[in-house]
C-alpha positions, 0 to 999 in steps of 0.5 A, a space after each residue: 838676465 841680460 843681453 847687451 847688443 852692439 853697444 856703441 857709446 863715444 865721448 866727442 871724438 873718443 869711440 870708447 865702446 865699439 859694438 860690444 855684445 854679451 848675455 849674463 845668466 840669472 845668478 851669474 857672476 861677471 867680472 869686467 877688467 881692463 886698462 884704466 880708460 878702456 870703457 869698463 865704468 862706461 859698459 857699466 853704467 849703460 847696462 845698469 841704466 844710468 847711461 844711454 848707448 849712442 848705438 845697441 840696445 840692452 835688455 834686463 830679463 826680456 825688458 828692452 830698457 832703452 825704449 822705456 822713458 825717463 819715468 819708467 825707467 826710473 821705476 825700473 831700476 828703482 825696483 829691479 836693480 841695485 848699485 855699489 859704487 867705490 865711494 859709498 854714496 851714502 847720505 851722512 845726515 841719516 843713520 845707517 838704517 834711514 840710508 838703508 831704507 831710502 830706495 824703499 820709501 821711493 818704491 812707495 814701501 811703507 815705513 814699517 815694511 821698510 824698516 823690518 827689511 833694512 833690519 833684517 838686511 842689517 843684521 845679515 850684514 853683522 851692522 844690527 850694532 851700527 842701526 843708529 849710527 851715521 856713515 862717518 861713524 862707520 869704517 870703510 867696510 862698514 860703510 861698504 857694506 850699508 851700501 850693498 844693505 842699501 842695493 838689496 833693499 828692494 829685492 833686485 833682479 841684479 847688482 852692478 858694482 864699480 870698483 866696489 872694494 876699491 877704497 877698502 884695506 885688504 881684509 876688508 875687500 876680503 871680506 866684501 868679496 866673500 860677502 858677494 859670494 854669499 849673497 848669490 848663494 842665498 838670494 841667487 844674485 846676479 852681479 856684475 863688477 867692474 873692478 881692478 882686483 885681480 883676486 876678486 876678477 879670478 874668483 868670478 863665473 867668468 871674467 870679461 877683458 875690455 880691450 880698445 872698446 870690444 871685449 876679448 
């Protein structure tokens, strides 16, 4: 599902990456740990296409993404990758299901497509009673959990998470964590999860140590 290959990425004189290598299998769930400042968020947003390596190249099911330019790399992560971020990033003018529905309608989805899956996706996600209401209307966890409805809108190949229950009382990073389990039994969803949880870090496939800019 993805190969990375001699990713490299500094920030001024600060080498944050030094030459990482790994592939991630279709339905696979990776967890990347490590100190706080090791490069984790940097790996993840150069693998999820949000930011560029300064050396390597990355490829999502045999497409090289650091060759594509900004237009179709935009199409690209719109229809084959979904994101959940620690802070929601929801919109709080729209209701929870205009939220859900934003990345389809940029798909070019119609209205009635759109809407028929953000419902079905809701109501997986035990929100069918929150349609209408606005993120600040929500809990953290629901809000969290409109946020990956919002990530599985469009059918993604992959989802990168970034210290996803990071905000979240216990219970509900429980819940969350369980919640990604399911997914990939259901829609075989692969993810790949930066996090500082060590209980969610253990339950994944396999658990990846970022060290001084290389993993373990």
């Amino acid at each position: 599902m993805i190969v990375a290959e001699n990713i490299n990425k500094s920030f001024g004189n600060l080498h944050v990456l030094k030459g990482i290598d790994l592939q991630i299998a279709e339905g696979e769930i990776v967890s990347i740990v490590g100190a706080s400042g090791a490069g984790k968020s940097t790996l993840l947003h150069i693998l999820g296409t949000l930011d560029v390596a300064d050396q390597g190249n990355v490829w999502i099911e045999g497409k090289k993404v650091n060759q594509l330019n900004e237009k179709e790399l935009s199409n690209f992560r719109n229809k084959n990758i979904g994101f959940v971020f620690q802070f929601h990033h929801l919109l709080p003018e729209f209701t929870a299901i205009e939220n859900v529905c934003i990345p389809a309608f940029i798909a070019s989805k119609s209205k009635r497509e759109a809407k028929k899956k953000a419902i079905e996706l809701l109501s997986y996600l035990n929100l069918e009673d929150r349609i209408k209401h606005k993120p600040s209307e929500l809990s953290g966890g629901e809000q969290q959990r409109l946020a990956v409805a919002r990530a599985l809108i469009n059918n993604p190949r992959v989802i990168f998470a970034d210290e996803p229950s990071g905000n979240l009382d216990s219970a509900s990073a429980k819940e969350l964590h369980s919640l990604f389990f399911e997914l990939r039994k259901t829609f075989n969803q692969t993810f790949v999860i930066v996090t500082h949880n060590l209980e969610l870090a253990n339950m994944a496939d396999r658990k990846l140590t970022i060290v001084d800019g290389k993993i373990l």
